[in-house]
Backbone bond lengths (Angstrom), bond angles and torsions (degrees), N, CA, C in turn:
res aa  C-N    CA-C-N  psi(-1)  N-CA   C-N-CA  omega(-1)  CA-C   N-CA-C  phi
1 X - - - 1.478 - - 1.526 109.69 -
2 X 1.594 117.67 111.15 1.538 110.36 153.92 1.441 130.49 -35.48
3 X 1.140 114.47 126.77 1.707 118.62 163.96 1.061 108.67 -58.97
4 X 1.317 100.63 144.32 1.606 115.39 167.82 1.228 124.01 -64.11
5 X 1.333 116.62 151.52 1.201 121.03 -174.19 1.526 118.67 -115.85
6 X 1.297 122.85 108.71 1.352 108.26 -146.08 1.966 86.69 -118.87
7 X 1.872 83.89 143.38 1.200 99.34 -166.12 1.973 122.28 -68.61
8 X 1.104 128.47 129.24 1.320 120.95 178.12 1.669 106.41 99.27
9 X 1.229 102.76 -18.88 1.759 105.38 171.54 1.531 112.95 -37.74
10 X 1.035 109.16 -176.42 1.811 129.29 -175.09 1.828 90.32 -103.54
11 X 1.061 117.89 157.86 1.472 121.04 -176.42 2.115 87.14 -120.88
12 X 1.041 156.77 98.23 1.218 150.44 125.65 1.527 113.08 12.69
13 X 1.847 108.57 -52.30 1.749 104.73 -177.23 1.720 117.57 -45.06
14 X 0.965 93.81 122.22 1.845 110.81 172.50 1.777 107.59 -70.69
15 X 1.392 122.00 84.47 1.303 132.40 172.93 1.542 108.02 -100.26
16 X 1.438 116.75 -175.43 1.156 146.69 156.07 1.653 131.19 -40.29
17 X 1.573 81.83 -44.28 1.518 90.88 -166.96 1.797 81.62 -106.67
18 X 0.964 117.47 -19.15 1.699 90.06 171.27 1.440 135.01 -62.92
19 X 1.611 102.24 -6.51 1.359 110.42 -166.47 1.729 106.07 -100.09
20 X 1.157 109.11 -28.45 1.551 127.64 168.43 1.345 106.02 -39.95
21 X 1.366 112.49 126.75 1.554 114.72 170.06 1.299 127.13 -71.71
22 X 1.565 113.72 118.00 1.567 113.71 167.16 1.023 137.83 4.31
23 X 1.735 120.39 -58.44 1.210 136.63 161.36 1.266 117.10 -26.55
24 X 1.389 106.72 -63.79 1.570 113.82 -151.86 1.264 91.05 -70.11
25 X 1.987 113.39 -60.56 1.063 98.56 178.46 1.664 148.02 -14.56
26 X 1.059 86.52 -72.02 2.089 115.77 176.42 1.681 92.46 -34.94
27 X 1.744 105.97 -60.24 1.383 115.48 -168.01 1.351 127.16 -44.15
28 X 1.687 105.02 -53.42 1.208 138.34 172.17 1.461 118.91 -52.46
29 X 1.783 103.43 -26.19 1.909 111.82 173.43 0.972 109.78 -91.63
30 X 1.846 137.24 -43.51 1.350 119.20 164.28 1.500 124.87 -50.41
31 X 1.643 119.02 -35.60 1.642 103.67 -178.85 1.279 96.02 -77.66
32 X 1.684 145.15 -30.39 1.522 126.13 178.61 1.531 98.96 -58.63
33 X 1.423 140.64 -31.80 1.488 134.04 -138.09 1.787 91.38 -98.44
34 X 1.352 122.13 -22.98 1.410 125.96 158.79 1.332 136.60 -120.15
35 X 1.304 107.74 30.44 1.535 132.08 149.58 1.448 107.69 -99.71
36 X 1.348 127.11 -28.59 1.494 125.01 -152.83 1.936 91.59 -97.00
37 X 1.566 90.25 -23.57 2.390 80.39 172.45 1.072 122.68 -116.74
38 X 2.062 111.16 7.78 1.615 121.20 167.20 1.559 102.66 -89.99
39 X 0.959 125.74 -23.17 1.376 134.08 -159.97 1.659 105.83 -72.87
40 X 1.285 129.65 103.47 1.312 125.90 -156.25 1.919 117.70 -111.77
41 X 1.816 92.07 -13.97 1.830 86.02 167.26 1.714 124.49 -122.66
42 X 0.950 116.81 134.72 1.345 116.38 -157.84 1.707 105.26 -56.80
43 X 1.272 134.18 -0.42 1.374 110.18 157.94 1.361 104.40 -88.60
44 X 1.223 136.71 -17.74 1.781 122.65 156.17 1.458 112.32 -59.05
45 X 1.415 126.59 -41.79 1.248 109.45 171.52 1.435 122.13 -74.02
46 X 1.016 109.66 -10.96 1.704 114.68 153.35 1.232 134.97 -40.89
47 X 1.431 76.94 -49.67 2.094 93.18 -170.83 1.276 90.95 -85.35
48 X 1.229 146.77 -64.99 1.515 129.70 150.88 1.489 121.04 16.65
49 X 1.407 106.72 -79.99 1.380 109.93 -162.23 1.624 111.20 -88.93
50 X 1.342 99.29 -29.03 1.790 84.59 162.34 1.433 115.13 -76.26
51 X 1.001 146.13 15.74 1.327 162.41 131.18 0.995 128.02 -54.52
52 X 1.575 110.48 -42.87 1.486 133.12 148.45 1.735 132.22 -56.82
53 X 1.493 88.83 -9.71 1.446 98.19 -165.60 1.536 103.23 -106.40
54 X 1.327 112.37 -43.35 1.379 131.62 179.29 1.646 100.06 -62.51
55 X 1.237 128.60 -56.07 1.085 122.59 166.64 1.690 129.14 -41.81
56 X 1.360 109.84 -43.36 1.295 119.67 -178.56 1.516 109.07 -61.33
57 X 1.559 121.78 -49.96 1.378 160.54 177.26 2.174 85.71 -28.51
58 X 1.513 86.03 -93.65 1.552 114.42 173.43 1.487 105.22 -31.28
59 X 1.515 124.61 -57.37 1.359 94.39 -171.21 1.539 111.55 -97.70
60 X 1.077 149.38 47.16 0.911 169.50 -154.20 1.744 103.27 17.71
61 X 0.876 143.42 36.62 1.468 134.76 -161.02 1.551 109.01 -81.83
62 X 1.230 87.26 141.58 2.061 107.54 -163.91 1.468 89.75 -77.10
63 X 1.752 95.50 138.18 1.543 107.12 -165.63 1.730 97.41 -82.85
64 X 1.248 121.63 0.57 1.715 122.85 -171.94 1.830 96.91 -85.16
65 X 1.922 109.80 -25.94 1.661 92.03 171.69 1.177 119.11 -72.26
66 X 1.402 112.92 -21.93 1.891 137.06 -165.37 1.921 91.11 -60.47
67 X 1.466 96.62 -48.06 1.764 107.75 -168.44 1.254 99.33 -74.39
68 X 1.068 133.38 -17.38 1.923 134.98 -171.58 1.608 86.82 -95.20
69 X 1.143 143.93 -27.45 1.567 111.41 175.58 1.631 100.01 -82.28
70 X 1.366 111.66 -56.91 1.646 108.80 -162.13 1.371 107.76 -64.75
71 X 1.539 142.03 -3.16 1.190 124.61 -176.03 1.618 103.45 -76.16
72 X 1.987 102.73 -56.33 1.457 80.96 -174.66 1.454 136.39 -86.21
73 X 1.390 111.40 18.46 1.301 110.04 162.81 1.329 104.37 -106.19
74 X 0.726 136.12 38.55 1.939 129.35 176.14 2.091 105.35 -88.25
75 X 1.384 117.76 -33.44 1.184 110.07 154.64 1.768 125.71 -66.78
76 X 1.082 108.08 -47.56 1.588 108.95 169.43 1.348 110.48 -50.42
77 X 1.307 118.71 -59.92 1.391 102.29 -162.41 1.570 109.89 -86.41
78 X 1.508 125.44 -7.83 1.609 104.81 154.20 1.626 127.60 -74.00
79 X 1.706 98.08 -14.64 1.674 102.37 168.98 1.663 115.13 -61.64
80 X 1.580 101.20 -31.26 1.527 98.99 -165.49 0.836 88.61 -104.84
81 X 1.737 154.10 24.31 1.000 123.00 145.79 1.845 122.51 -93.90
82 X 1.586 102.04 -13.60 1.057 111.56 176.08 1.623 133.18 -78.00
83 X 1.625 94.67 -15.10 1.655 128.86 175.06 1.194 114.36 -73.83
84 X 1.212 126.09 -47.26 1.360 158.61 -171.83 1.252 113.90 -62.57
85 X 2.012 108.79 -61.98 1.458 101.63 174.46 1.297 106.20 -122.96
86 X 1.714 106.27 57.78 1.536 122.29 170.18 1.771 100.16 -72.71
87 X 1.416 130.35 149.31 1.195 124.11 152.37 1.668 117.73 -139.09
88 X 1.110 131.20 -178.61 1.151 126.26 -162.08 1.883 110.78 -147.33
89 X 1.097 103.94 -18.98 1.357 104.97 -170.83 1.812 109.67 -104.52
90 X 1.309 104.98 16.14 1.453 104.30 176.18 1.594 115.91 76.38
91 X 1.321 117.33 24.11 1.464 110.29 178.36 1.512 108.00 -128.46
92 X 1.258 114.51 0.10 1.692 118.35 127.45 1.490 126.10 12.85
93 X 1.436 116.79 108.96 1.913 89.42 171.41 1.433 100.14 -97.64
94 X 0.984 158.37 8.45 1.477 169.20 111.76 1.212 112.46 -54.81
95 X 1.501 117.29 100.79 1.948 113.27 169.41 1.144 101.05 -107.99
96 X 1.699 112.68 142.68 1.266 147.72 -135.81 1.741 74.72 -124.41
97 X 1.647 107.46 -117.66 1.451 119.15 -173.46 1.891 98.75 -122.33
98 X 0.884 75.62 127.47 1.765 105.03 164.07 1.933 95.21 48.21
99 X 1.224 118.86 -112.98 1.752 107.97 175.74 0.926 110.69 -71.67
100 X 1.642 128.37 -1.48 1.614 109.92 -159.39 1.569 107.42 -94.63
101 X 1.342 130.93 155.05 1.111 145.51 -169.76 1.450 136.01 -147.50
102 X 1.340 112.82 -162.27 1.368 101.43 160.30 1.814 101.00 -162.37
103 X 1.093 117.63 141.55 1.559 127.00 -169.49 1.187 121.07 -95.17
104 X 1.080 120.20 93.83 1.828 110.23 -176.31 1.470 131.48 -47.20
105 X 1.532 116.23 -12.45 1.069 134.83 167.20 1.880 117.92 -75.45
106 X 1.561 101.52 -38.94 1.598 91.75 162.37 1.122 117.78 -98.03
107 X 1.424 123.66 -16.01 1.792 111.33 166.10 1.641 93.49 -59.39
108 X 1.211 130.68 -63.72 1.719 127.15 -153.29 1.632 98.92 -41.35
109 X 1.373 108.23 -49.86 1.824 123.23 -164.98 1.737 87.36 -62.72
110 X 0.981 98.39 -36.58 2.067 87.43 -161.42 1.697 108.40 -73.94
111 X 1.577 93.76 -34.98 1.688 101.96 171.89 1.802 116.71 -58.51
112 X 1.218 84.49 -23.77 1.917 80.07 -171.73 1.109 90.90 -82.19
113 X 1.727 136.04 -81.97 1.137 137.22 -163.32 1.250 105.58 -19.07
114 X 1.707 126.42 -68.82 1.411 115.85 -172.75 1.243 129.36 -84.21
115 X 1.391 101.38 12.96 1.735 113.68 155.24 1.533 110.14 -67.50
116 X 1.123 94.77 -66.44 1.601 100.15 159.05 1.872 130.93 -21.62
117 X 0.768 122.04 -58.20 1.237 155.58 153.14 1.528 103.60 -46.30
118 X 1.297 124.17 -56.89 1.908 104.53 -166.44 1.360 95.22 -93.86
119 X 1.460 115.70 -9.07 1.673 96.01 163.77 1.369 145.24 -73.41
120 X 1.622 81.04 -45.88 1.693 88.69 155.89 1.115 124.21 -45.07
121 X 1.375 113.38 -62.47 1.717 124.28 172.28 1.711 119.33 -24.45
122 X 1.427 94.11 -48.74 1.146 113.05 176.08 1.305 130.23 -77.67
123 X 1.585 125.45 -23.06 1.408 131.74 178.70 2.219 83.79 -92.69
124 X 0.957 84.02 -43.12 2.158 83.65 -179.04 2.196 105.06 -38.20
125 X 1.570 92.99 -44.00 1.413 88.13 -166.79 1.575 113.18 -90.16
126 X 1.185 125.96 -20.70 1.231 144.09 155.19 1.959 110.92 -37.90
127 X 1.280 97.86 -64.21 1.494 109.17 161.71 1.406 127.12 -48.87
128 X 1.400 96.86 -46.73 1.671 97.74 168.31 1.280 135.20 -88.51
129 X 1.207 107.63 -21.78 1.738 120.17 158.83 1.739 112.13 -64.79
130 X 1.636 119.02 -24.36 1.335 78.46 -170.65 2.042 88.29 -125.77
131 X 1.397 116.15 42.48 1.403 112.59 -174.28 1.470 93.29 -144.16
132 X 1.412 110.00 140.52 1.294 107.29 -171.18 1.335 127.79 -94.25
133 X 1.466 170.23 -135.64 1.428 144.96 154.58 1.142 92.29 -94.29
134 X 1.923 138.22 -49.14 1.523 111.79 -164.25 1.927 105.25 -65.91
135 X 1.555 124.31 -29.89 1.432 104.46 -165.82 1.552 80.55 -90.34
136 X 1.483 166.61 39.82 1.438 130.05 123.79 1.446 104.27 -84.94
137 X 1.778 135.86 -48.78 1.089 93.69 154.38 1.625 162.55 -49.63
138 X 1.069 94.12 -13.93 1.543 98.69 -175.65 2.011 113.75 -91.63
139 X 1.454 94.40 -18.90 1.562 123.06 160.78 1.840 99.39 -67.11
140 X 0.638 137.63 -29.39 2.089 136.44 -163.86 0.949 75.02 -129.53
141 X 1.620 159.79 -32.43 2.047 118.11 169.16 1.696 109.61 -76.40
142 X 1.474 105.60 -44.00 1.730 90.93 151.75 1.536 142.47 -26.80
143 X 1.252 116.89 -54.46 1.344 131.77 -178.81 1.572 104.69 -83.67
144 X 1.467 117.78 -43.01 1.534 107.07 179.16 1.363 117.40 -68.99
145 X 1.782 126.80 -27.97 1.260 137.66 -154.04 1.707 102.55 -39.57
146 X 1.436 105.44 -78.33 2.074 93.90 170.02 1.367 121.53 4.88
147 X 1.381 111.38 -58.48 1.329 119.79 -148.96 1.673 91.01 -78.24
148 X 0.850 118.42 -8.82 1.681 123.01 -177.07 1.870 100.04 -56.42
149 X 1.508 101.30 -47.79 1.379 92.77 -168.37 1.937 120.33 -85.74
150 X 1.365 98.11 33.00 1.503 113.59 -175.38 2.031 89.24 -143.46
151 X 1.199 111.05 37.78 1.136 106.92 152.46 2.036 115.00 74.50
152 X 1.442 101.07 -24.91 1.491 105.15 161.73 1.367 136.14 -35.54
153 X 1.719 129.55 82.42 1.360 127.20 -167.79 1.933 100.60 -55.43
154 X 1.300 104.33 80.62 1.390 105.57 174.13 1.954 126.44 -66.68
155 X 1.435 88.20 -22.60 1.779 98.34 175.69 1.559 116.92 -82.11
156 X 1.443 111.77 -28.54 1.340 107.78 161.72 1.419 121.24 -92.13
157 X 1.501 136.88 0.08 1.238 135.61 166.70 1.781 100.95 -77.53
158 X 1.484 124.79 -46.08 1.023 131.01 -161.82 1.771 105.02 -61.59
159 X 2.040 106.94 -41.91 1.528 106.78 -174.81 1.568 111.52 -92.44
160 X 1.309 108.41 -1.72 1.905 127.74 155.25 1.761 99.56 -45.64
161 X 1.758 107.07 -74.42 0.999 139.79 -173.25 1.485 103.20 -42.14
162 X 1.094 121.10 -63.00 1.817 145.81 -153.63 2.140 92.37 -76.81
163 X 1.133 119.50 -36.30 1.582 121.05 -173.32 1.541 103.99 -108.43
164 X 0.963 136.19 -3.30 1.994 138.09 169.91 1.861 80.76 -93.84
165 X 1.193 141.58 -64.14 1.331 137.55 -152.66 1.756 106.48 -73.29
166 X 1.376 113.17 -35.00 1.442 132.08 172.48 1.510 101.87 -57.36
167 X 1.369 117.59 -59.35 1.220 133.63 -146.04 1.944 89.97 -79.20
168 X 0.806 137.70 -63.08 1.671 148.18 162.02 1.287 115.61 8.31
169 X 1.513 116.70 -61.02 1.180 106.74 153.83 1.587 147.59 -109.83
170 X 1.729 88.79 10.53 1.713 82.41 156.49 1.622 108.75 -87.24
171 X 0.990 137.60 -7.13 1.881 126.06 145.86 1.109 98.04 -44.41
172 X 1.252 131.22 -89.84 1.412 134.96 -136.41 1.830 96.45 -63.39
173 X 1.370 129.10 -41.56 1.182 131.68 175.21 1.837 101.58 -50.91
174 X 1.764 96.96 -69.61 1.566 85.03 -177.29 1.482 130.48 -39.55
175 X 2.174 115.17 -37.31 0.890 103.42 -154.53 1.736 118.50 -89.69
176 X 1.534 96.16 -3.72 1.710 120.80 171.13 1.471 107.05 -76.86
177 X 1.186 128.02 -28.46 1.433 121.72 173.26 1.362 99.10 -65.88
178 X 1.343 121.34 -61.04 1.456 134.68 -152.04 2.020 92.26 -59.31
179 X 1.112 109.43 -56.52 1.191 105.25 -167.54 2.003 118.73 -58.18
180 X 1.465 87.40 -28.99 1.371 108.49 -176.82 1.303 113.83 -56.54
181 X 1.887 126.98 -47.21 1.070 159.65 100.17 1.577 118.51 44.16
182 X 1.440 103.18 -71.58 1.226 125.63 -167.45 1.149 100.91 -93.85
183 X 1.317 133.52 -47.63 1.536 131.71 167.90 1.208 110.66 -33.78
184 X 1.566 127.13 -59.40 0.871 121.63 -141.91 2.132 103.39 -84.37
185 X 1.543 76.07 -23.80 1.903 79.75 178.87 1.424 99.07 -65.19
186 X 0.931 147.42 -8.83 1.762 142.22 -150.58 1.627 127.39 104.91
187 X 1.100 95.49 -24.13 1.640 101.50 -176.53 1.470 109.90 -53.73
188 X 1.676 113.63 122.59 1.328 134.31 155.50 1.586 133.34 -66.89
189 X 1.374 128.03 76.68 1.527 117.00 -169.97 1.691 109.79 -60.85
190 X 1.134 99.43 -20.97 1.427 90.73 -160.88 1.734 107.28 -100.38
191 X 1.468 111.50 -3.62 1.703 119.26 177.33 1.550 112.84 -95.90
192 X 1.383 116.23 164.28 1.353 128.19 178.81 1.729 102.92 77.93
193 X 1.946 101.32 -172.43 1.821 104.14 -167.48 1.920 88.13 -84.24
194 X 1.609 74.95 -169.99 1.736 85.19 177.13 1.434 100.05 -78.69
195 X 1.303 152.31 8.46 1.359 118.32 175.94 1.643 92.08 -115.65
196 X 1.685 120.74 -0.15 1.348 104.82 164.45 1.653 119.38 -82.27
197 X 1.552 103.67 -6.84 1.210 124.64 -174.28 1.823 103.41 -85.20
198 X 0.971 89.47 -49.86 1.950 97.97 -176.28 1.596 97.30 -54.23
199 X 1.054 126.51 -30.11 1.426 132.58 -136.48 1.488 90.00 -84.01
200 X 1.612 101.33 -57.00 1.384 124.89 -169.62 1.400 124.00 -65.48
201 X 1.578 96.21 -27.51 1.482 107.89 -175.84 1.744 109.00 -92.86
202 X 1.597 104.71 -6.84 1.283 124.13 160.97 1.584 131.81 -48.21
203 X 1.594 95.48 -43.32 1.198 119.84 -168.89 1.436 109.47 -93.26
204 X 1.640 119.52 8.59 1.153 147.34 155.77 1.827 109.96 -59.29
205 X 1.511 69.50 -96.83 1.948 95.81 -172.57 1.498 128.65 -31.91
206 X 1.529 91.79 -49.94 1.426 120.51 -177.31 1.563 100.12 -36.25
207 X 1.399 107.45 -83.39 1.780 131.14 172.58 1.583 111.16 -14.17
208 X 1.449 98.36 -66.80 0.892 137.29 174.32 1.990 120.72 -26.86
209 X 1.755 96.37 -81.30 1.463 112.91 174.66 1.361 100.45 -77.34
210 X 1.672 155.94 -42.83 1.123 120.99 152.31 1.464 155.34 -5.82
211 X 2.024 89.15 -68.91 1.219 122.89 164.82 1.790 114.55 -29.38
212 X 1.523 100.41 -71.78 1.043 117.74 174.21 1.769 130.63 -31.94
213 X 1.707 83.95 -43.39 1.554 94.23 -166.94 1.739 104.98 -69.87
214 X 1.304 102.39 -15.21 1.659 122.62 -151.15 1.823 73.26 -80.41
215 X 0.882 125.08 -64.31 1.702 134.67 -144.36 1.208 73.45 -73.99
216 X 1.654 151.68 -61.34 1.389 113.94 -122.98 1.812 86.09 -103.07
217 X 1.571 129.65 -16.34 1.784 117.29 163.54 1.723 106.29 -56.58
218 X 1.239 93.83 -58.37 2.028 88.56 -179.93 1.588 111.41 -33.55
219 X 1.123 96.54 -70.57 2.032 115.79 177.81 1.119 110.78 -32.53
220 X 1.859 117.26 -40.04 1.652 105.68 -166.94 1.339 91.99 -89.27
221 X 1.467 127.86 -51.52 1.451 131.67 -174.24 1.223 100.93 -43.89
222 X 1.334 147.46 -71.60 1.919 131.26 162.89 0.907 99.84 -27.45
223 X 1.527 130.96 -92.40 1.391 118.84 -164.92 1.939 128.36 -8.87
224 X 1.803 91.00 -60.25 1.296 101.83 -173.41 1.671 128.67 -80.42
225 X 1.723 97.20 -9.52 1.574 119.21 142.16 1.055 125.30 -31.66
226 X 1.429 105.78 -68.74 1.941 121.38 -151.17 1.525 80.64 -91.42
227 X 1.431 133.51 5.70 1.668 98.24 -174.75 1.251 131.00 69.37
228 X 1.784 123.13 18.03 1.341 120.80 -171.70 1.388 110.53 -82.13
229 X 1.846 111.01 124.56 1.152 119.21 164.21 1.790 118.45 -111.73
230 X 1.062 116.59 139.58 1.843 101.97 -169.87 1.806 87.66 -94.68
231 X 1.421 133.47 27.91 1.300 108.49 165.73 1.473 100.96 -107.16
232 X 1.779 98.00 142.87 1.138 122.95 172.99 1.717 98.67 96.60
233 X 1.305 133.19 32.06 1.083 131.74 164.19 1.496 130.59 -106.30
234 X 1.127 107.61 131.95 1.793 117.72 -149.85 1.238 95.48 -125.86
235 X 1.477 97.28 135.06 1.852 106.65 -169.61 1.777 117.86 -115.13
236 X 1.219 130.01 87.64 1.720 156.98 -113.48 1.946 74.58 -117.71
237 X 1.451 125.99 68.29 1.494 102.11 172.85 1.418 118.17 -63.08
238 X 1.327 142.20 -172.68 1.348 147.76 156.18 1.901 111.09 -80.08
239 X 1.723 111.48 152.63 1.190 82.68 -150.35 2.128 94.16 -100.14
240 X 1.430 115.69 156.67 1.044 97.31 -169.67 1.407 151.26 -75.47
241 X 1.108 153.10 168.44 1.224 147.41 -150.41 1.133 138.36 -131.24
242 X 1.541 150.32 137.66 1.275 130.29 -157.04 1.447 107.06 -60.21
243 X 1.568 144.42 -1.82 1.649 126.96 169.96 1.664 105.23 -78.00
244 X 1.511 118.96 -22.38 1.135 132.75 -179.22 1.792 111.62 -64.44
245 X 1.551 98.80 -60.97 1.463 109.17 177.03 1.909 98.92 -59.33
246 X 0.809 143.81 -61.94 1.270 145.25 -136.78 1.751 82.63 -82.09
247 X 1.430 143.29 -47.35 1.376 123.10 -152.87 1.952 86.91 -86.82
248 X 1.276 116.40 -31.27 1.722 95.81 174.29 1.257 107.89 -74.38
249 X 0.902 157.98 -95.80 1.163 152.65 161.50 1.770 123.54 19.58
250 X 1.188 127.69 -18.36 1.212 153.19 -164.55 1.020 108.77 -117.12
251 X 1.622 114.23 -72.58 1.789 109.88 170.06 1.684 100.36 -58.49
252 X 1.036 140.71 -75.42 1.590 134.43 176.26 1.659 114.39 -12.92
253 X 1.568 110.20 -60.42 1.481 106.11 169.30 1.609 124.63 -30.70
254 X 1.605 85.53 -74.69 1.512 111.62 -173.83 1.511 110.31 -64.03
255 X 1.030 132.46 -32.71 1.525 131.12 172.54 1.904 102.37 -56.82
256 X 1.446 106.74 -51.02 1.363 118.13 -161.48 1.645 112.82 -71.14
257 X 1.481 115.51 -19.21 1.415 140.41 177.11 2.026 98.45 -77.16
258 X 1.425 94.08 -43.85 1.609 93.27 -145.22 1.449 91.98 -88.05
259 X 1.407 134.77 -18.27 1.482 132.20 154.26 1.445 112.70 -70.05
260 X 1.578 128.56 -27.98 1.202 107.43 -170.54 1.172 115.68 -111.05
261 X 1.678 123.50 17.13 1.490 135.06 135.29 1.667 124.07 -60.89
């Protein structure tokens, strides 16, 4: 049996973009995250997503996480696409029954929007496959540090930051065991009504959000062991480097192309 592949994990593979500093990274996702919803004609969102692709390429990312975003939205986004270029008055270029239809002009609009949407998704997991939770936190205590001198506990937002991102995929680990678990006792997810289903999928969570609670009392009780205080902590990054300059510089291009197509 393949291991699971759990979504938002750290990828181990030693790439290109793993060596790239956090910083830029992070940097490099806010100008994709407002190039990717200024960007208004679909050969800019083109250049976008083959950008998106090249990236994926480079960091080697397993096409089974690619299948863990689009599976569970694959009902949503045929709902919204069917919502979208629903019509009613018979001017439809697709007729359904009697006025009802569908408009190629709001399916097209609904297709972009959630183009929009799986890219991000997709530059989001790219980021997280090849950056680890202490360098994205320590990447967002960088950028918050300023705020230090307006009183902002920036060292405990940063190890806030550093244990919700840690914690991500031991859920998804816990909750693949758990399910694994139940399979194997007999349990059917996919048989009986929905409240024999809720019931079952009950016997999920439960385990599950417990579990959790168990890890994060242990975690603080260490914590409150070792004496950890985040005051007086100073963040010494490494300084940056031409793989650094060359991946901003690149997304910057291509962002600046794909708005002004």
């Amino acid at each position: 049996m393949r291991p699971a592949v759990i979504l938002g994990a750290y990828s181990s593979k030693q790439t290109w973009l793993h060596s790239v500093d956090a910083r830029v990274k992070l940097f490099a996702l806010g100008i994709l995250l407002v190039a990717t919803f200024t960007v208004h004609s679909i050969q800019g969102l083109g250049l976008i997503v083959g950008l998106l692709v090249v990236a994926l390429v480079v960091s080697r990312t397993n096409p089974r996480a690619l299948k863990q975003i689009v599976k569970p939205l694959a009902g949503i986004t045929i709902a919204s696409l069917i919502v979208n270029g629903l019509v009613l008055d018979g001017t439809g270029t697709l007729a359904l029954i009697g006025p009802v239809g569908l408009a190629a002009s709001g399916l097209v609009r609904s297709a972009q929007a959630l183009a929009r949407v799986y890219v991000l998704l997709g530059f989001f997991l790219v980021v997280s496959s090849t950056t680890t939770a202490p360098q994205l936190a320590e990447a967002c205590g960088r950028y918050l540090q300023p705020l230090v001198r307006f009183g902002v506990p920036v060292g405990d937002i940063s190890m806030v930051l550093s244990l919700a991102l840690r914690f991500v995929p031991l859920c998804g680990e816990a909750f693949d065991r758990i399910v694994m678990a139940q399979k194997v006792r007999g349990v059917r997810f996919d048989v009986g009504s929905i409240r024999q289903r809720l019931k079952k999928w009950l016997s999920v969570l439960v385990p599950v959000v417990t579990g959790l609670f168990s890890q994060a009392d242990e975690l603080a009780i260490s914590m409150q062991d070792r004496c950890y205080s985040s005051e007086g902590r100073r963040y010494n990054p490494r300084p940056l480097d031409r793989r650094d300059g060359v991946l901003f510089v690149m997304v910057a291009l291509v962002s600046i192309l794909a708005c002004m197509m």
